[in-house]
N, C-alpha and C positions, 0 to 999 in steps of 0.2 A: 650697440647691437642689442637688439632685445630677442628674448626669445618665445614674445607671446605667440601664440598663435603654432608656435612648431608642431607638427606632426613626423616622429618618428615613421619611417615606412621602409619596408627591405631595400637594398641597394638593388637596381637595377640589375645587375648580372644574379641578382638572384632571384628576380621572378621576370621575366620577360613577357613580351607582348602573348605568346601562346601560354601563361602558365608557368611554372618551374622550371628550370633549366638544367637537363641533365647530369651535363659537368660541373655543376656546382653543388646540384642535391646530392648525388652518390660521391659521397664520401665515403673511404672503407677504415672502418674504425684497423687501430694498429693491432696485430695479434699482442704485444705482451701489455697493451693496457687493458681489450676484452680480459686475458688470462687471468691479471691482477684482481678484476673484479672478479671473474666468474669465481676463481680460488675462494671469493669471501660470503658469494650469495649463491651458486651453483643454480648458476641459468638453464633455462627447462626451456624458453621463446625469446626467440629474436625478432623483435615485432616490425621489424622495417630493415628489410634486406632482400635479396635476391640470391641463385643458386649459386652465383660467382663469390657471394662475399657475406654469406648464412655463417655468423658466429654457433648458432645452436641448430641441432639435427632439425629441431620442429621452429618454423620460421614462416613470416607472411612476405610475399613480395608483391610489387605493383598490381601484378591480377587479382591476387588473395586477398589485396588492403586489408592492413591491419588496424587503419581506421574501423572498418567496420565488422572486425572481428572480434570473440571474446577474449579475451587475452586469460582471464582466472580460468582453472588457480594457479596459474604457469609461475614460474622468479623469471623475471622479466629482463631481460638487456633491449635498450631503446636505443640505438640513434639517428635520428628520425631526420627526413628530411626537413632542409631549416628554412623553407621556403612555406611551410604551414608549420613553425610553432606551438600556437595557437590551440588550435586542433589536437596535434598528440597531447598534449598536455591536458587537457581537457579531457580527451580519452585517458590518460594515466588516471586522473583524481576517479573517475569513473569505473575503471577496472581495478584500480585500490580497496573501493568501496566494495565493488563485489565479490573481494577474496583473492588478489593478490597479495600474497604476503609479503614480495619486495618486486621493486621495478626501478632498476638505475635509468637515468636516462644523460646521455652525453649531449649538451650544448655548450651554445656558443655564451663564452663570459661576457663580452663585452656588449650587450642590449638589455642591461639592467632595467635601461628607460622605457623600454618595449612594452606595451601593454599584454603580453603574453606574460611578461616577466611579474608585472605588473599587478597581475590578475591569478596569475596559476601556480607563484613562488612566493611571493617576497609577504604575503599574510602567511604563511607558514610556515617558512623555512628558519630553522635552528631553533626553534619556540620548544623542542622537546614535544611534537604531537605526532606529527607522524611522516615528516619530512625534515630529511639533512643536505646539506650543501655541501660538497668538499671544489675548490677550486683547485686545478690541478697544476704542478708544476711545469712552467716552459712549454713552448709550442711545439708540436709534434706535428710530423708530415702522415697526412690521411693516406689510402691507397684511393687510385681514379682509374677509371676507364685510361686503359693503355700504360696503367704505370702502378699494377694492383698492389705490389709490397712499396708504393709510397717514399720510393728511393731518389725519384728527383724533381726536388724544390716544390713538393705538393704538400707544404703548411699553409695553415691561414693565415692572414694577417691579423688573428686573434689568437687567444688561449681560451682554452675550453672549463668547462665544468660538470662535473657528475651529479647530477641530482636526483637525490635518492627516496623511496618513498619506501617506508617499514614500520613495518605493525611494529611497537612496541618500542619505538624510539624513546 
């Protein structure tokens, strides 16, 4: 088996023939992992949420996209839907630059190989510049449409990670 020619691409249940798919993008991060961080960076925007599941009072949800909002000089909690990677990321290093002084963002561990990961992580994470990686321990059940506190069988089949972007690493 070779692996020339592979192209990594999102698994099907997560971007469907119309675009993203609902139930798979809104993930509602758990209240005591948000707390954990906010406790260390005292989040001001929740750049990707809606009014059911808005970790911080000031928040952008689908209408407001937070793609194409400014996000500085907010301390940022990200977790972004993971059917455009790519994109938030891109937005992060962008709103870094213009004066956020921190923006955690919760992904998926397991797409290392991903050219998101590829392109928007892995030349600067842990280098001491201005991005840290913490992977987190064990899989945790997200909140979903019809199941918001995450109490039945709503983990992924991955483990996640927090990737952090701070002036002064």
């Amino acid at each position: 088996m070779s692996l020339i020619g592979f192209k990594p691409t999102n698994h099907p249940q997560q971007v469907g023939k119309r675009g993203a798919s609902d139930r798979v993008d809104e993930r509602i991060t758990p209240a005591w992992l948000y707390e954990s961080y906010h406790a260390r960076f005292g989040f001001t925007l929740d750049a990707a949420a809606n009014e059911a599941n808005a970790k911080a009072v000031k928040h952008f949800d689908l209408e407001s996209d937070g793609l194409t909002q400014p996000w500085a000089p907010h301390r940022v909690w990200c977790n972004p839907p993971y059917s455009n990677l790519g994109g938030w990321l891109a937005k992060a290093h962008a709103e870094f630059q213009a004066g956020c002084p921190v923006i955690v963002m919760l992904l998926p561990a397991n797409r290392t190989e991903q050219a998101w990961w590829q392109d928007h992580i892995e030349p600067y994470r842990d280098r001491g510049i201005f991005m840290r990686v913490e992977f987190l321990r064990r899989r945790f059940n997200f909140g979903m449409p019809g199941n918001l506190e995450g109490k039945f069988h709503s983990s992924p089949p991955f483990g996640c990670v927090a990737v952090i972007f701070e002036a002064g690493i």
